[in-house]
Backbone as CSV, one residue per row, in Angstrom:
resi,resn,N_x,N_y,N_z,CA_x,CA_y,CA_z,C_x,C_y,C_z
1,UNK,89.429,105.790,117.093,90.629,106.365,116.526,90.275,107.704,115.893
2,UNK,90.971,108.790,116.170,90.402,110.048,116.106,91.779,110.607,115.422
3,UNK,92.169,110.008,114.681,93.905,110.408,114.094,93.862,111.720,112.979
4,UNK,94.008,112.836,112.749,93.744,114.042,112.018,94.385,112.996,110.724
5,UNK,94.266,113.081,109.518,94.756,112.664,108.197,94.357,113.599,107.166
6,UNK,95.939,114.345,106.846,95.587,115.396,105.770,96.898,114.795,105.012
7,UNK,96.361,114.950,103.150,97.359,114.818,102.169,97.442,116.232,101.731
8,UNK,98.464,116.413,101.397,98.631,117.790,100.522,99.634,117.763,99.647
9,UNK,99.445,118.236,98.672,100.485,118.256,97.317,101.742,119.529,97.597
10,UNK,103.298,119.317,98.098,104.166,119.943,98.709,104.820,120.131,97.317
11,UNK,104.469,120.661,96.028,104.789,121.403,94.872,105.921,121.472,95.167
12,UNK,106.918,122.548,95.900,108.393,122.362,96.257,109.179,121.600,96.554
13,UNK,108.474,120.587,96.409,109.033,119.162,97.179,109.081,118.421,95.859
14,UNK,108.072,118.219,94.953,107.605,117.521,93.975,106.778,116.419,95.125
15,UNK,106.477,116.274,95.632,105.579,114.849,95.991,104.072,115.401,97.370
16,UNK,102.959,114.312,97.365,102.349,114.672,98.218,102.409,114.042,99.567
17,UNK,102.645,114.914,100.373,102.605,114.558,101.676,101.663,114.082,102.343
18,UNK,101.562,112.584,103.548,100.346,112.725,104.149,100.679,112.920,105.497
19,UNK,99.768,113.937,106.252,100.294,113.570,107.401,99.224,113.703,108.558
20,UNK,100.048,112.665,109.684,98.859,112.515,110.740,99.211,113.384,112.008
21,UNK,98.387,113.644,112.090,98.149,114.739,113.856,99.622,115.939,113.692
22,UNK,99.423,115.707,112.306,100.269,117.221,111.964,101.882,116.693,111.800
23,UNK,102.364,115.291,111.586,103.437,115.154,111.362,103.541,114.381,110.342
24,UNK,104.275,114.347,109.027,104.617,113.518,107.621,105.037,112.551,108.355
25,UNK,104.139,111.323,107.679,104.801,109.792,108.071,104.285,109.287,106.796
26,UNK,104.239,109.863,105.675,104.152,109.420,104.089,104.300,110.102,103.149
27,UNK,105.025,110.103,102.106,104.774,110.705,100.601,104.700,109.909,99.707
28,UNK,104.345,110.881,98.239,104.303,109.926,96.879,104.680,111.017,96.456
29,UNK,106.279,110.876,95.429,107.046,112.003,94.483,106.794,111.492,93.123
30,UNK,106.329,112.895,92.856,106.182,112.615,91.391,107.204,113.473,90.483
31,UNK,106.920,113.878,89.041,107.965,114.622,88.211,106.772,114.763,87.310
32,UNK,106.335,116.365,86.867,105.449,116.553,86.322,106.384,116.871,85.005
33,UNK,105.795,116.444,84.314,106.491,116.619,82.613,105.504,117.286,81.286
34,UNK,104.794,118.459,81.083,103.590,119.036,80.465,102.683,118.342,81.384
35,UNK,101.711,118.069,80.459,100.837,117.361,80.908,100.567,115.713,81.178
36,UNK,101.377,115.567,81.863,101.701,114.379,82.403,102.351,114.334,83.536
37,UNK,102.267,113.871,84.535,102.523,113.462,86.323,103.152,111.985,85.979
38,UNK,104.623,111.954,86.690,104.820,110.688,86.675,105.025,110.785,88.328
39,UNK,104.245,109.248,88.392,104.447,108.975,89.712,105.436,108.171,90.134
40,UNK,106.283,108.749,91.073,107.955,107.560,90.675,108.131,106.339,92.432
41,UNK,107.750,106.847,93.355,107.928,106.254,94.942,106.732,106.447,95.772
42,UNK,106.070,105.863,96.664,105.260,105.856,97.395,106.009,105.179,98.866
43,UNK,105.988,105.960,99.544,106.658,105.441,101.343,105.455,105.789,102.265
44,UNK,105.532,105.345,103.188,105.051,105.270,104.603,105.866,104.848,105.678
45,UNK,105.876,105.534,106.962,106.621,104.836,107.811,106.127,103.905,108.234
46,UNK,107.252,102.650,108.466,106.779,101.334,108.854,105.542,101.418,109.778
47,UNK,106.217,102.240,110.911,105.343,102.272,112.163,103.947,102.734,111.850
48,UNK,103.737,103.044,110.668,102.598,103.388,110.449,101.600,103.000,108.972
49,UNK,102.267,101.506,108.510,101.971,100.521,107.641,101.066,99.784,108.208
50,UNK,100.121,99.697,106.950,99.026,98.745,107.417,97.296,99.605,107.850
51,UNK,97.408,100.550,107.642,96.327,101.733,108.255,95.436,102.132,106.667
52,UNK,96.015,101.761,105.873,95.572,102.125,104.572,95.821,103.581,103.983
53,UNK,97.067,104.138,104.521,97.548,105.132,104.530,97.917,105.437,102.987
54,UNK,98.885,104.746,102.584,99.739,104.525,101.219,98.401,104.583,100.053
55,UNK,97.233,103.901,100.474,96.118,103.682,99.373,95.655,105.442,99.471
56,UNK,95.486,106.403,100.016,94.938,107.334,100.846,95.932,108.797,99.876
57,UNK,97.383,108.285,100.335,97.831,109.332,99.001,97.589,108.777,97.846
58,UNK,97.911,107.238,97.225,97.789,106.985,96.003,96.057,107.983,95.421
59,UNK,95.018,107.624,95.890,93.881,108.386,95.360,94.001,109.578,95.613
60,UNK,94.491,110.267,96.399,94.624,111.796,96.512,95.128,112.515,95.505
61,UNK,96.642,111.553,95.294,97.143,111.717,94.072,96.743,111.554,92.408
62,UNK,95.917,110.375,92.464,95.128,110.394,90.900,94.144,111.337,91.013
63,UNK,93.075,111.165,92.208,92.488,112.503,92.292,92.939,113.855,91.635
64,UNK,93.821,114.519,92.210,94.431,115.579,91.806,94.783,115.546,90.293
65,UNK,95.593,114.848,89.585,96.023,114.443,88.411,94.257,114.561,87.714
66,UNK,93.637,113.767,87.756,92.408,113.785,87.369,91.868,115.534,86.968
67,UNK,92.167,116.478,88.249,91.150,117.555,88.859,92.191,118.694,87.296
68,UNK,93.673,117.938,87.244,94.254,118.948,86.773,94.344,118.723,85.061
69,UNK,93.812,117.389,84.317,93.925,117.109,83.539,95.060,116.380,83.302
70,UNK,95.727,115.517,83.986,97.317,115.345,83.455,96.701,113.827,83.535
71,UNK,97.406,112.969,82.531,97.918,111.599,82.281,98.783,111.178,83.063
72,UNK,99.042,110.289,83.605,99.865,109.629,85.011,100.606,108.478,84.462
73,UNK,101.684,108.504,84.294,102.893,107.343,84.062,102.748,107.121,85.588
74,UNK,102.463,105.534,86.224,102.783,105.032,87.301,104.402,104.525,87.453
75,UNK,104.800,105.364,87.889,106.652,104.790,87.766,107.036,103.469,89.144
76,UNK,105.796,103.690,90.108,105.938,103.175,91.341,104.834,102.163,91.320
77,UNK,105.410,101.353,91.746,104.739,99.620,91.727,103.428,99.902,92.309
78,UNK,103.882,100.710,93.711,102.356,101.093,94.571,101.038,101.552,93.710
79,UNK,101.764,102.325,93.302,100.587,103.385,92.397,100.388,102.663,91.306
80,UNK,100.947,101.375,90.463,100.546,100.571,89.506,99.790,99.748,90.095
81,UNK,99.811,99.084,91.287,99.078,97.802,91.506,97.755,99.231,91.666
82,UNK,97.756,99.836,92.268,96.310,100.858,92.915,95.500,100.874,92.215
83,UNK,96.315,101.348,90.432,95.027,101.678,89.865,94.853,100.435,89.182
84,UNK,95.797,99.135,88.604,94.790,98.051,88.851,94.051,97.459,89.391
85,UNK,93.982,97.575,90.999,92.357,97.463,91.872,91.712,98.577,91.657
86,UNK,91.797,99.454,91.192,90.705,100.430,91.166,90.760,101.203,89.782
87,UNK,89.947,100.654,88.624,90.031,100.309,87.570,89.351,101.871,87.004
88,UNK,88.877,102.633,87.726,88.210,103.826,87.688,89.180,104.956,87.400
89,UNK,90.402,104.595,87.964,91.781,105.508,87.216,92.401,105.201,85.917
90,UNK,91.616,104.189,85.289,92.487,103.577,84.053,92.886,104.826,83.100
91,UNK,91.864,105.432,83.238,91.423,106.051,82.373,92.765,107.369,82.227
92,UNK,93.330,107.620,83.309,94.409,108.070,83.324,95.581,107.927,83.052
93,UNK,95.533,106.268,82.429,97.204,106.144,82.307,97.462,107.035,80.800
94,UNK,98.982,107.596,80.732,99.381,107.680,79.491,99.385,106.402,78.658
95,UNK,99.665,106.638,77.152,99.512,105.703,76.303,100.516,104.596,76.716
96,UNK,101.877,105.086,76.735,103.036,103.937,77.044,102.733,103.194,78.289
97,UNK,101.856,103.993,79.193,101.995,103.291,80.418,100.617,102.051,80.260
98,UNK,100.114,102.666,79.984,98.515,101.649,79.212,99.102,100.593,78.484
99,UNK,100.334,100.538,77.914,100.920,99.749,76.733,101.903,98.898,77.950
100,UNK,102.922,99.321,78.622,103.594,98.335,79.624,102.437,97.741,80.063
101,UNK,101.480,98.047,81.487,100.669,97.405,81.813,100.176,96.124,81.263
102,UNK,99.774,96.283,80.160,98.789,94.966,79.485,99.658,94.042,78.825
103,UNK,101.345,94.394,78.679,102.223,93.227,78.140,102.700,92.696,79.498
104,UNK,102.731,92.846,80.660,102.978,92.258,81.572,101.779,91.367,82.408
């Protein structure tokens, strides 16, 4: 499988795009608020669920957040369960979002 996979952050858009062999078949929109990124939806097209695509922007996206200094409200279930398997982004949640998390 030789599939091109590029994410890129579409600023005009608010969300990052991923796309394969040069066509969007995913985003994750966020709403940057100071210094803080909230992450609100994560999609993929069906036809293209299951590839580990969705995991692929979610880290692109904390990545970035990380690179830029911002705190990340996970508004989207996707991007909440993510960085509870991958416990290496904790470190990013804002306070409130650190505070929902652990009462649920």
């Amino acid at each position: 499988m030789s599939d091109a996979i590029e994410v890129a952050d579409n600023p005009q858009a608010t969300r990052f795009e991923l796309s394969l062999n040069g066509k969007v078949v995913g985003f994750a929109d966020y709403i940057l608020k100071g210094g803080t990124i909230i992450l609100t939806h994560t999609e993929v097209q069906p036809e293209f669920e299951g590839r580990g695509l969705a995991a692929r922007l979610a880290r692109t996206a904390l990545d970035a957040a990380r690179d830029a200094g911002l705190t990340v409200i996970p508004r989207c279930p996707y991007i909440a369960s993510y960085i509870e398997r991958h416990p290496e982004y904790a470190d990013l949640l804002a306070r409130s979002a650190k505070d929902s998390t652990s009462e649920s």
